[in-house]
C-alpha positions in Angstrom: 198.6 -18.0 -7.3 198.1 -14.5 -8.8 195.9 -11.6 -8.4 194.8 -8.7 -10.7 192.4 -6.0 -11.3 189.4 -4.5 -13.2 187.3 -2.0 -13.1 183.8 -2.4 -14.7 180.5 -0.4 -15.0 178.3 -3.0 -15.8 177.6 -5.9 -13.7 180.7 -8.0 -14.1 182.2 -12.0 -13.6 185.6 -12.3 -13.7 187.9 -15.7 -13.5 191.7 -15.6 -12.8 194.3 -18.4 -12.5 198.2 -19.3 -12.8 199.8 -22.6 -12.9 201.2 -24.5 -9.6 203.5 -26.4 -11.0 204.1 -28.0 -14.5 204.0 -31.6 -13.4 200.7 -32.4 -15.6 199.6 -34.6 -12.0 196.1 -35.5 -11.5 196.9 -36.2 -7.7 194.5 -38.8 -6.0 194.5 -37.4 -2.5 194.9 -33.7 -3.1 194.1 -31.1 -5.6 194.7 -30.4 -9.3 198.5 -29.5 -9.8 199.2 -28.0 -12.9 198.1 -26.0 -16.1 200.2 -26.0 -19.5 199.8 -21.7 -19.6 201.6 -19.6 -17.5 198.5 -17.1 -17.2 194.5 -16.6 -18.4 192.3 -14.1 -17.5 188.5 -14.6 -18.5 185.3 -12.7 -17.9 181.7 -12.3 -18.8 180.0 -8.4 -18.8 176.4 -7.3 -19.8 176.2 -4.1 -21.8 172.9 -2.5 -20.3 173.4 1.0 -22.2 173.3 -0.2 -25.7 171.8 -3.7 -25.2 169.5 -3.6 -22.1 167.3 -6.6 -22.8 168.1 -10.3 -21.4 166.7 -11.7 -24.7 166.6 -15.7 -23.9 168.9 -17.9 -25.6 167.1 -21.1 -26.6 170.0 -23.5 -26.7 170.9 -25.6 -23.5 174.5 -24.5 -24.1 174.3 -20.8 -23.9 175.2 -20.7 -20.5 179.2 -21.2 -19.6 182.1 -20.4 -20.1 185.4 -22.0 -18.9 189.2 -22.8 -18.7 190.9 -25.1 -16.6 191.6 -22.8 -14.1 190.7 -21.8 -10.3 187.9 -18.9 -10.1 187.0 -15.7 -8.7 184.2 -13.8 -9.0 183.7 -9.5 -9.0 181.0 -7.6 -8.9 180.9 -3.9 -9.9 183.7 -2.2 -8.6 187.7 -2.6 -9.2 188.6 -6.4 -8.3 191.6 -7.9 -6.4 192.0 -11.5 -6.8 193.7 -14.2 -4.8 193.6 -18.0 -4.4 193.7 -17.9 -0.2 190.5 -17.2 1.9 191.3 -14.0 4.4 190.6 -14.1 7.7 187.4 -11.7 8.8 187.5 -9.0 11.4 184.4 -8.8 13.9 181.6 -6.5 13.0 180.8 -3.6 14.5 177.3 -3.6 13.0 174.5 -6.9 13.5 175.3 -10.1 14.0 177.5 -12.3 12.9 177.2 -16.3 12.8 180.7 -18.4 12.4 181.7 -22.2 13.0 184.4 -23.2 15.4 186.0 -26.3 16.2 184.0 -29.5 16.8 181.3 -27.5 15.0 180.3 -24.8 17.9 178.4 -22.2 16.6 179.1 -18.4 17.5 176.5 -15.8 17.6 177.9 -12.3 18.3 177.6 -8.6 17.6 180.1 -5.5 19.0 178.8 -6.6 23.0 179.0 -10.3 23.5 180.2 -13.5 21.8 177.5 -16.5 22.8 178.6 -20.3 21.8 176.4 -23.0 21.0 178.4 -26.0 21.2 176.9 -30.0 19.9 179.6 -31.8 22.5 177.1 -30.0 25.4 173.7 -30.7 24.4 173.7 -27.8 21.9 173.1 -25.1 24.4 175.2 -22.0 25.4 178.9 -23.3 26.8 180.7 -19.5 25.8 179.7 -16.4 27.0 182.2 -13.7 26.4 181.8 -10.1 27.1 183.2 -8.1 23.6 182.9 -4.9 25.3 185.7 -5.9 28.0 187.4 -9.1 26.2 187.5 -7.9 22.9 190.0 -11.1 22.5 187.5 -13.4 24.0 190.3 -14.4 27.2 187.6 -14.7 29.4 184.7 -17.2 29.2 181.8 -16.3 32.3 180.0 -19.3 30.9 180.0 -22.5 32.5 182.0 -25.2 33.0 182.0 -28.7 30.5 178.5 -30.2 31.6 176.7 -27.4 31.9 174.9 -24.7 29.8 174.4 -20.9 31.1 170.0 -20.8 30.3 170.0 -24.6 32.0 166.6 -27.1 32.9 167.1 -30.3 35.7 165.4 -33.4 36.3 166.3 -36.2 38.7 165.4 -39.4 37.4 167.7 -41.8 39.7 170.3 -38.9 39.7 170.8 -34.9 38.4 170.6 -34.9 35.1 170.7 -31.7 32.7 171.4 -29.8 29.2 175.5 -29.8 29.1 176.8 -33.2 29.2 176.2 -35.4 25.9 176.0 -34.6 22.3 173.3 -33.1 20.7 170.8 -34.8 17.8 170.7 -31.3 16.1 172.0 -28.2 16.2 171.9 -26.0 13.3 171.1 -22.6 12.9 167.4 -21.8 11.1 167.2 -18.7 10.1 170.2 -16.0 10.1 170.2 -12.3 9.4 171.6 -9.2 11.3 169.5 -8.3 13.0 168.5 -11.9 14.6 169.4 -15.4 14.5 168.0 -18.7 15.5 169.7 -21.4 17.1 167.8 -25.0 17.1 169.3 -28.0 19.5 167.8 -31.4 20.0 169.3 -33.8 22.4 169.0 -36.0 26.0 169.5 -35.3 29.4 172.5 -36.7 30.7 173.1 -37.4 33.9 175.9 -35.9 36.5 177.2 -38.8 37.8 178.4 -40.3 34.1 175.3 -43.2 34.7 174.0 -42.1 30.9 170.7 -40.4 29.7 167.2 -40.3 31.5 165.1 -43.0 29.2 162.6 -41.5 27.2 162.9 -37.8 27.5 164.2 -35.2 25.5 164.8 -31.8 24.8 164.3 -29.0 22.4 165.1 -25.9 22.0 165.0 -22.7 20.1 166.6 -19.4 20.4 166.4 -16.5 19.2 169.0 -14.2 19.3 169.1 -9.9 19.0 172.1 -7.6 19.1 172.5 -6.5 21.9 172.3 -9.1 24.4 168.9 -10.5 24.4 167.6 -13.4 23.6 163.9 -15.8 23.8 163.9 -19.1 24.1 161.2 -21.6 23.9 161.9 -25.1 25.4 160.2 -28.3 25.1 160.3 -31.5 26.7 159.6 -34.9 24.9 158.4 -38.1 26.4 158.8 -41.0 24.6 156.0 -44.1 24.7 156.1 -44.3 28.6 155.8 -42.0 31.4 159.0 -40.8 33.3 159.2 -40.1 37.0 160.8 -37.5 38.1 161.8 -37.5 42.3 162.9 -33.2 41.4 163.0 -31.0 39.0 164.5 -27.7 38.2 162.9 -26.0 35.0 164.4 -22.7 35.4 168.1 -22.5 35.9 171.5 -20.4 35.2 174.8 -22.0 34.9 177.9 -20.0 34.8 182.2 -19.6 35.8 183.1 -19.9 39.4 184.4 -16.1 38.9 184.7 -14.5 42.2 182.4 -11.4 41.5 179.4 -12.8 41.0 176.4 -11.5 43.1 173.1 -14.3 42.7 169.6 -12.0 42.0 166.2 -13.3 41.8 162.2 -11.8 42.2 162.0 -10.7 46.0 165.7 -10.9 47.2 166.4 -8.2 50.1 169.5 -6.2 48.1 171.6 -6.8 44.7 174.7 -7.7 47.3 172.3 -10.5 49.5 174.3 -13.6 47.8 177.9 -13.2 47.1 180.7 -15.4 46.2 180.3 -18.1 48.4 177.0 -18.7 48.9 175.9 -22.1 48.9 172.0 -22.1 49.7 168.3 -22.5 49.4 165.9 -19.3 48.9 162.9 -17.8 47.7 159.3 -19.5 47.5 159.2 -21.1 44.1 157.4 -18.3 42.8 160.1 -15.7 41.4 159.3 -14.5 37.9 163.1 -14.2 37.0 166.6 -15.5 38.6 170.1 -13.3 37.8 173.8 -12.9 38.2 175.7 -10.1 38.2 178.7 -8.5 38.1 180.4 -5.2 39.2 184.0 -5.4 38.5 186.5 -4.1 36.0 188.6 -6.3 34.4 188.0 -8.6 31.0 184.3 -10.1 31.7 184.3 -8.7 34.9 181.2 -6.8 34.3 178.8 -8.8 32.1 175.8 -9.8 33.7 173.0 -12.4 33.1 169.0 -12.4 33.6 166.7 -15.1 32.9 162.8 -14.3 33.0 159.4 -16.6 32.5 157.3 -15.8 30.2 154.2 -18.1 32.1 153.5 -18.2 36.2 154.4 -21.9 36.2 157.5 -23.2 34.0 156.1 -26.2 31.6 153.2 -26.6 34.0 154.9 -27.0 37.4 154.7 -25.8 40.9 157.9 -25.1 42.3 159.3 -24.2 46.0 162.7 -22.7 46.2 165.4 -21.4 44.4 168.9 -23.3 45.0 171.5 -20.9 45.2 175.7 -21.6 44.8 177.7 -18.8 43.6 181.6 -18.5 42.5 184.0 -20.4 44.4 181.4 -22.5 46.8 181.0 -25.1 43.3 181.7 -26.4 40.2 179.8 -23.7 38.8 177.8 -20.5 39.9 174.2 -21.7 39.6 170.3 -20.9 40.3 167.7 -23.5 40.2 164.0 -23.2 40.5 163.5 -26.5 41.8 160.0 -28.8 42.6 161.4 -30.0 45.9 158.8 -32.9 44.7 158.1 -35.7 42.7 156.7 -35.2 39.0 155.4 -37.5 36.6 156.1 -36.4 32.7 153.1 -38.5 30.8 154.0 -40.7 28.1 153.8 -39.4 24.5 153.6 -35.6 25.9 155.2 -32.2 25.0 155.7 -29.7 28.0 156.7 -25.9 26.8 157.7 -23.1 28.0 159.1 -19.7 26.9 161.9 -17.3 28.6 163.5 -14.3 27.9 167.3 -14.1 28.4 169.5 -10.9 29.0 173.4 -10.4 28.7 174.1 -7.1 29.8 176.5 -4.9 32.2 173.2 -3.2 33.6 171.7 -6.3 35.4 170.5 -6.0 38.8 166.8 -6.1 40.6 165.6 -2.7 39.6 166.2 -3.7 35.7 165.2 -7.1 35.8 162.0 -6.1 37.6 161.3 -3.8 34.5 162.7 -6.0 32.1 160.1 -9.0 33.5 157.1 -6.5 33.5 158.3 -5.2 29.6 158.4 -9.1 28.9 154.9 -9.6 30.3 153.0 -7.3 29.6 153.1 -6.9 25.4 150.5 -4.5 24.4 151.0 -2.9 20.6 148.1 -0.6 18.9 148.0 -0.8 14.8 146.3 2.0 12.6 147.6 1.0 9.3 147.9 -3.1 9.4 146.4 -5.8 11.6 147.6 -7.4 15.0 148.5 -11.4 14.0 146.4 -13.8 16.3 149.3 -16.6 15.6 152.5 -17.5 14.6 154.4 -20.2 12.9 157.6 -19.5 14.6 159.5 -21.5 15.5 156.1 -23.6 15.7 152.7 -22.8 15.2 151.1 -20.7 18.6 148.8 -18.1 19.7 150.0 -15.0 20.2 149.0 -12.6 23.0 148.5 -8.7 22.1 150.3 -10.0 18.6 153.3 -10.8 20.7 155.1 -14.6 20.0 156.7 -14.8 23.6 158.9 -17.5 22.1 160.5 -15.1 19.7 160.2 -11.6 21.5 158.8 -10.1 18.6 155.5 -8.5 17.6 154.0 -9.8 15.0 151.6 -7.5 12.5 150.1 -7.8 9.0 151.2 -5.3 7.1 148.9 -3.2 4.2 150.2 -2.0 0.7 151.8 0.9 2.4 153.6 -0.5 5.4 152.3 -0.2 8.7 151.7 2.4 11.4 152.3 0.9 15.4 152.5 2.4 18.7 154.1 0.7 21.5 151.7 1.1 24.7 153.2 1.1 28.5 150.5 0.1 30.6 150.5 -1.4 34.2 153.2 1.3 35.2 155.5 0.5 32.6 158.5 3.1 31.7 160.7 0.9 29.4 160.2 -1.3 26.3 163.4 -3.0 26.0 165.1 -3.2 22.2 161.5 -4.3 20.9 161.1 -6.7 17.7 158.2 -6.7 15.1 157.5 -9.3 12.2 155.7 -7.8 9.7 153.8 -10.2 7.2 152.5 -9.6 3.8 155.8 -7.1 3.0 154.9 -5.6 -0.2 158.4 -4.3 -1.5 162.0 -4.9 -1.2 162.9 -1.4 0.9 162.0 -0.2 4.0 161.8 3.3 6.2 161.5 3.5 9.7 160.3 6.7 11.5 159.6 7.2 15.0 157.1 10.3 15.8 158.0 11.6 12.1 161.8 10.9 12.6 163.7 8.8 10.3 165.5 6.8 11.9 169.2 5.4 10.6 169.8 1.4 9.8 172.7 -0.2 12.0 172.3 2.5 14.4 168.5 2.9 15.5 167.6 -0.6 14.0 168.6 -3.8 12.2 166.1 -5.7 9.3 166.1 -8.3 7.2 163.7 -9.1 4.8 162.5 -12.4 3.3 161.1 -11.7 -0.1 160.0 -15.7 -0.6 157.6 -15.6 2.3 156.9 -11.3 2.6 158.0 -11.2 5.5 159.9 -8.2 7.3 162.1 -8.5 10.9 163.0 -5.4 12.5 164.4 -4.7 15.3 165.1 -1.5 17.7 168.6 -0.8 18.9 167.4 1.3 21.4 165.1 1.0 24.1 162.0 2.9 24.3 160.9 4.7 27.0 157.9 6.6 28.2 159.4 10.3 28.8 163.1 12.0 28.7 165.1 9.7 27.1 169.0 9.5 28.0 171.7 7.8 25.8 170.7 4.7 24.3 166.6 5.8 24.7 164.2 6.5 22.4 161.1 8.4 23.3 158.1 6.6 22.5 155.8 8.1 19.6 153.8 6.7 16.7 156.2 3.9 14.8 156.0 4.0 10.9 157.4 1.6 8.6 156.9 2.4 5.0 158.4 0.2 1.6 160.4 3.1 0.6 164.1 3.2 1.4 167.4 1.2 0.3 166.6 -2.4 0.0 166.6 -5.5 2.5 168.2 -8.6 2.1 166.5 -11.8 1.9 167.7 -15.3 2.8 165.3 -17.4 0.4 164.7 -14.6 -2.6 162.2 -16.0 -5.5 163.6 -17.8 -8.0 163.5 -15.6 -11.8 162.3 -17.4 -14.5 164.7 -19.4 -17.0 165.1 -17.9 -19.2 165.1 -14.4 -17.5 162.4 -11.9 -18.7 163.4 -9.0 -20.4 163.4 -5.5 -18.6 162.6 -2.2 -19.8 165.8 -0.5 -21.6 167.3 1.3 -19.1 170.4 4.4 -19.5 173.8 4.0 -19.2 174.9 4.0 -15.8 176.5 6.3 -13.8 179.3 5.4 -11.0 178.1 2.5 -8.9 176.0 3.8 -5.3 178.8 3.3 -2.0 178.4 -0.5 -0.7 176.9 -1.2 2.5 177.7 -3.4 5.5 177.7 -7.5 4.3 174.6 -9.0 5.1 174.6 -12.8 5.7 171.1 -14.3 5.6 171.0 -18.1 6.4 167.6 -19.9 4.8 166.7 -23.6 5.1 168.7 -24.5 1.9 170.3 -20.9 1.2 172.4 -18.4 2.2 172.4 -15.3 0.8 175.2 -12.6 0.7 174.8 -9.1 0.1 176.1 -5.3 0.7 172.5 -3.9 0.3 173.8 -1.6 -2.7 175.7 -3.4 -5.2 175.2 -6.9 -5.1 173.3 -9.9 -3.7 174.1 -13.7 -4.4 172.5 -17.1 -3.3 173.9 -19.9 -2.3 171.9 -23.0 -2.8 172.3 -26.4 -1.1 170.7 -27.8 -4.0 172.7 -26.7 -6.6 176.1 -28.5 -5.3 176.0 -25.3 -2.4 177.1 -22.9 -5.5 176.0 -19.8 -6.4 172.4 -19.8 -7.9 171.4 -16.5 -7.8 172.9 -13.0 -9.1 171.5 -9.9 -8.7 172.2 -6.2 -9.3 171.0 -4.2 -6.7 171.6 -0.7 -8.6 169.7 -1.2 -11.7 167.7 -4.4 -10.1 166.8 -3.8 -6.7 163.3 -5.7 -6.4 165.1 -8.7 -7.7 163.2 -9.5 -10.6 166.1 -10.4 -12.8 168.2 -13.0 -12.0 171.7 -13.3 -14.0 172.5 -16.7 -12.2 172.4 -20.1 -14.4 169.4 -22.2 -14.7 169.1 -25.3 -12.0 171.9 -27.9 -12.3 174.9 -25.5 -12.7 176.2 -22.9 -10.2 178.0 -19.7 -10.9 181.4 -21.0 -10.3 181.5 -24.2 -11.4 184.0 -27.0 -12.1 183.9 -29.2 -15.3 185.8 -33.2 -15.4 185.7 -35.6 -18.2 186.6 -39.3 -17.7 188.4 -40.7 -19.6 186.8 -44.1 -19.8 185.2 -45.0 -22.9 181.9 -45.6 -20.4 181.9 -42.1 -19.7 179.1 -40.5 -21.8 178.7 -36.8 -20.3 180.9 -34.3 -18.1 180.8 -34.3 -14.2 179.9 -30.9 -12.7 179.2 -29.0 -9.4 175.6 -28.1 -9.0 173.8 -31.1 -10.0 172.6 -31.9 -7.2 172.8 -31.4 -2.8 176.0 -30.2 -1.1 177.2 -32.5 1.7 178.4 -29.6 3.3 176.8 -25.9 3.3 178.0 -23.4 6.4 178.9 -20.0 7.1 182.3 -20.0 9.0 182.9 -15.9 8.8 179.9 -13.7 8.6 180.6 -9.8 9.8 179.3 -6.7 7.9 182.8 -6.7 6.6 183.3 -10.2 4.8 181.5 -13.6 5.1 182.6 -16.9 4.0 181.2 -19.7 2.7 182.4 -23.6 3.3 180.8 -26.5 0.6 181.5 -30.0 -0.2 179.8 -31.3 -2.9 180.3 -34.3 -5.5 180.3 -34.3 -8.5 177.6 -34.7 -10.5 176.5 -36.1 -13.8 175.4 -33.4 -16.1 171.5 -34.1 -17.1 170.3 -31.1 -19.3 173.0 -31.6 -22.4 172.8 -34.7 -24.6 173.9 -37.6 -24.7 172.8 -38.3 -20.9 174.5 -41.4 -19.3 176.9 -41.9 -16.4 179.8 -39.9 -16.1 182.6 -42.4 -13.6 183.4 -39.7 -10.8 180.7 -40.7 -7.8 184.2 -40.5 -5.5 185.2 -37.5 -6.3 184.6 -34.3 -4.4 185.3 -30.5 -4.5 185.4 -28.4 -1.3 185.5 -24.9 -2.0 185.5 -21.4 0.3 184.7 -18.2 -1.1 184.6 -15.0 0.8 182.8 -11.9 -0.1 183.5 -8.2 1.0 181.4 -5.0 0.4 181.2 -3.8 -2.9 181.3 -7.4 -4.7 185.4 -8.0 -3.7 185.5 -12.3 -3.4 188.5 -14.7 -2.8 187.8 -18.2 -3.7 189.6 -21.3 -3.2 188.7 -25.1 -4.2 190.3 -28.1 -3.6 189.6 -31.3 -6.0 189.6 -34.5 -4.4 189.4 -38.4 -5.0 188.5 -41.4 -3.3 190.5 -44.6 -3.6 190.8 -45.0 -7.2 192.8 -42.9 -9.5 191.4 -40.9 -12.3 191.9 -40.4 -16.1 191.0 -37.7 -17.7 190.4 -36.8 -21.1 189.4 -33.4 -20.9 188.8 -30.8 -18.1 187.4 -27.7 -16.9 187.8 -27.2 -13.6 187.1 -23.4 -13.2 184.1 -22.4 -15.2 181.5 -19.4 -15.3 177.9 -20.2 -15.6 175.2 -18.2 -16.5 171.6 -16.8 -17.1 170.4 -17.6 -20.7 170.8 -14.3 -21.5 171.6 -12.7 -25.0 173.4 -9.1 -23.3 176.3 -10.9 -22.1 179.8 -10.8 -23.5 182.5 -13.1 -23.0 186.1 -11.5 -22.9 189.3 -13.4 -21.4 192.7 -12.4 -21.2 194.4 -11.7 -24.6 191.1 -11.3 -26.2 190.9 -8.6 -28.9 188.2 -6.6 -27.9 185.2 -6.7 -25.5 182.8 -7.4 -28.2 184.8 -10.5 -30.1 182.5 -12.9 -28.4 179.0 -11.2 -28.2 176.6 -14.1 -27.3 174.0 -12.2 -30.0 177.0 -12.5 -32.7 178.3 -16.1 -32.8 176.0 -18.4 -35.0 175.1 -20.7 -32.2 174.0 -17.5 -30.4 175.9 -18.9 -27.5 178.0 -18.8 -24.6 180.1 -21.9 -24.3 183.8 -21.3 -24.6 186.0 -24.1 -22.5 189.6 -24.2 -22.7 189.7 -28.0 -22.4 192.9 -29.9 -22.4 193.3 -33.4 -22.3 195.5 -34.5 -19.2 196.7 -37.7 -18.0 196.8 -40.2 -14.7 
């Protein structure tokens, strides 16, 4: 393992490696072990000032180079390299998405770490208070069973979201400024009797900074009707921590149920149920709300509230229960939507307001259009352009942005942390002023912006209020967002054409703009990294979960250009030849889907990436044919910091069967078919010996390939 260093003005890719051991071991269970020279450095550069044009190459070949080496990549500023993946810090900016053990999924920002975990139906197991528990000592979620925003049926027993594993959970769409969580899965039931036949759940969540969250719930029948003797479809699950205090719509004082309590309230009626907290210690103060969206919760009547809180059970918990029987029809969906709040400021006077802010949506538009409906996260009417599901406005935006007011009617003082969608995007940048004042990304507001689709998601760090605003207020004036500003990221950017276009000639650069905060947008079959500045890549399922896309922001920032290889080969790719006289072309990664394709870091200060992929058989160069290495796979992680920095690490590895090779590449740089490139490697001469527009192949296609044995 080594590292080094190089400073470049130009959009640069640079590979690194050092021998392990000299042992010449193609190991069957483990990784590639050796490399006959003690050191190579490679890289590929574009000259922009004297050669500005991606003139295409025509030949299939122009479009690698390799060594049999491990890689790392740089973009445009000075490059350390190692062969380990560092741990990331937290953010202190957005959110960030990681994976934990047994494949829980962590949403958080700089207030509070939420965990989505498969072994509990997929729903929220963690809850823990970053402002207090920076080290995350303390989880106020519930116990193993249980999940905190929580629905209950009783179909020959209790059964509920917590205690079984989930059909799906995966996260839909990432970004900083919000993130959606999908589960699918059964209810279980309490006493270990298995699943209620026939029904099941689904949910979606979306996720702000800062605590909130909207959730829209569904609940499946199957091809017969279920009978239900109670049911509970609005409920909080959480510790058995002794400061709780139970809230709901209607209750006498914040203090009415303390620890202890173990009762029946309320009317069935309440509009929102809550726990909160006063004390001081780690998680001692966090506080949760849970509000409805609709009168009647998937279509129900219900008549009390069941109330146990801290020590008097298993968990602290608030049901909105039937008290009757209910028959769920066969071959039926029943919805309904909810707002969720984590915060230190809970009690009735806020969750009151917050209910009323939730309710009552109402958004004027001089320069766009009000959306009627929304595909998210499936297609709905939308009421005053407001998805309920998703807590966000939702407007068509014109050529030039859009102009929006928020309006407080029916007594309203507060519009909490409000979202907007904006459809029909036209640019890459965005400004945000509020009553003429240009507000400041990552501390008025988060975005992220999805170039495939043109759509825009913003969202206010700040809540605004009707008059005098105080510390963390905003007072409430004519909203403008404009496509002027630094540029957005986007988790599913359009594909360029390959070969790329050619841009205008452009002068040489001068020093590279400051990088930004990491932003790590989650797509479908992509995930895009970027630093809003410098540099954006793709990841692509598709392409063995490489790298897919390149772009530079500075001298690219619409994204029209992209310097990444053309479908089949990744940025980083790895390069085996059997040895077997059957063997008619190389195996490669990016030929075809990655097995596995997840974030396990994301912060505005590093992200990583996780893939397993096979190898595939390389299609686009002759002679075509099989290529003998189906059981062979190569996990890789690669972790990106501002200002293009990346630490990269893959491992090799086969099935039962031994391999011989007669040639490989395992570390290898892929490309655009583009003629401004220049190949340079450690030792090399000068930075112009291998100019792809001066070789007589008008290539790039240098492998250092030698043959090693079994």
């Amino acid at each position: 393992m080594t590292n080094c260093s190089l400073r470049a003005q130009h959009l640069a890719l640079v590979c690194e490696f050092r021998p392990f051991s000299q042992s010449g071991v193609w190991r069957q269970t483990h990784t590639w072990q050796s490399l006959p020279s003690p050191l190579a450095c490679f890289a590929v550069w574009r000259d922009i000032g004297e050669d500005a044009g991606l003139r295409s190459l025509k030949r299939f070949r122009s479009r690698r180079l390799a060594a049999v080496v491990v890689a790392v990549l740089t973009l445009p500023a000075t490059l350390t390299i190692a062969l380990q993946v560092l741990p990331a810090r937290a953010g202190t900016a957005g959110l960030v998405v990681t994976t934990g053990t047994g494949g829980v999924i962590h949403v958080s920002d700089e207030s509070v770490d939420l965990v989505f975990d498969p072994a509990q139906e997929g729903g929220i197991s963690g809850v823990y208070d970053l402002a207090t528990d920076p080290n995350r000592t303390v989880n106020v979620g519930p116990p193993s069973g249980y999940t905190v925003f929580n629905t209950y049926v009783n179909n020959g027993g209790w059964a509920d979201i917590g205690r079984g594993t989930a059909s799906v959970l995966e996260v839909v769409r990432g970004g900083s400024g919000s993130v959606v969580v999908h589960a699918v899965g059964a209810f279980m039931r309490e006493d270990g009797s298995g699943s209620v036949p026939g029904l099941q759940h689904e949910t979606w969540t979306t996720i702000y900074a800062g605590g909130h969250v909207f959730i829209r719930r569904h609940l499946i029948t199957g091809a017969s009707a279920v009978s239900l003797s109670n049911f509970g479809g609005k409920a909080i699950d959480l510790s058995t921590a002794s400061t709780w205090d139970a809230i709901f719509t209607g209750v006498a004082s914040d203090s009415s149920y303390p620890n202890g309590t173990n009762t029946s309230a309320g009317n069935g009626s309440e509009s929102w149920v809550g726990f909160w907290q006063g004390g001081s210690g780690p998680g001692q103060s966090l506080s949760v709300g849970m509000s409805s969206w609709q009168s009647q919760d998937f279509g129900f009547t219900y008549r009390m509230i069941r109330i146990l809180v801290g020590n008097a059970s298993s968990r602290s918990h608030l049901a909105q229960r039937t008290e009757s029987g209910v028959t769920l029809a066969a071959n039926t969906t029943y919805s309904a939507q909810f707002s969720g709040w984590f915060s230190a400021g809970i009690r009735i006077a806020s969750m009151n307001a917050q209910v009323l802010d939730y309710r009552s949506p109402a958004l004027t538009v001089s320069n766009g259009a009000l959306a009627t409906t929304d595909s998210e996260p499936v297609a709905s009417a939308l009421t005053n352009g407001f998805n309920p599901a998703t807590g966000a406005y939702v407007v068509s935006s014109t050529g030039t942005g859009a102009t929006l007011q928020l309006q407080l009617p029916n007594g309203l003082t507060t519009r909490y942390r409000p979202a907007f969608k904006l459809i029909g995007w036209p640019g890459s940048s965005v400004t945000v002023q509020l009553g003429g004042a240009t507000l400041a990304y990552g501390t008025d507001y988060l975005g992220d912006l999805d170039t495939a689709s043109g759509t825009l998601r913003l969202v206010l760090l700040k809540d605004i209020v009707a008059s005098s605003p105080q510390a963390g207020q905003l007072q409430n004036a004519q909203l403008a967002i404009t496509p002027t500003g630094a540029p957005l990221p986007s988790p599913s950017p359009s594909p360029s054409p390959s070969p790329s276009p050619s841009p205008s000639p452009s002068p040489s650069p001068g020093p590279y703009p400051t990088p930004g905060p990491l932003q790590t947008i989650v797509g479908a079959n992509t995930i895009e990294v970027n630093d809003g500045t410098t540099f954006a890549v793709v990841f692509d399922r598709n392409q063995g979960g490489g790298i897919s896309a390149l772009y530079d922001l500075p001298r690219d920032p619409t994204r029209a250009y992209n310097l990444g290889p053309q479908p089949g080969y990744t940025v980083f790719n790895s390069y085996l030849r059997d040895a077997s006289t059957a063997a008619k072309v190389w195996g490669l990664v990016g030929g075809g889907s990655a097995t596995t394709f997840e974030v396990t870091n994301q912060s505005a200060e590093s992200a990583t990436i996780h893939v397993i992929t096979p190898y595939y058989c390389e299609t686009l160069e002759p002679p075509g044919g099989p290529c003998l290495l189906g059981d062979v796979t190569a996990e890789s992680w690669t972790t990106f910091y501002p200002g293009g920095y990346v630490f990269f690490e893959r491992r090799i590895i086969t099935g039962a069967t031994a391999h011989t090779l007669s040639n490989a590449a395992p570390a290898s740089v892929d490309l655009c078919l583009c003629s401004s490139l220049n190949g340079i490697f450690d030792g090399v001469g000068r930075t112009r010996t291998q100019q792809a527009q001066a070789r007589a192949s008008a290539s790039l296609s240098w492998h250092t390939r030698t043959t090693r044995s079994a």
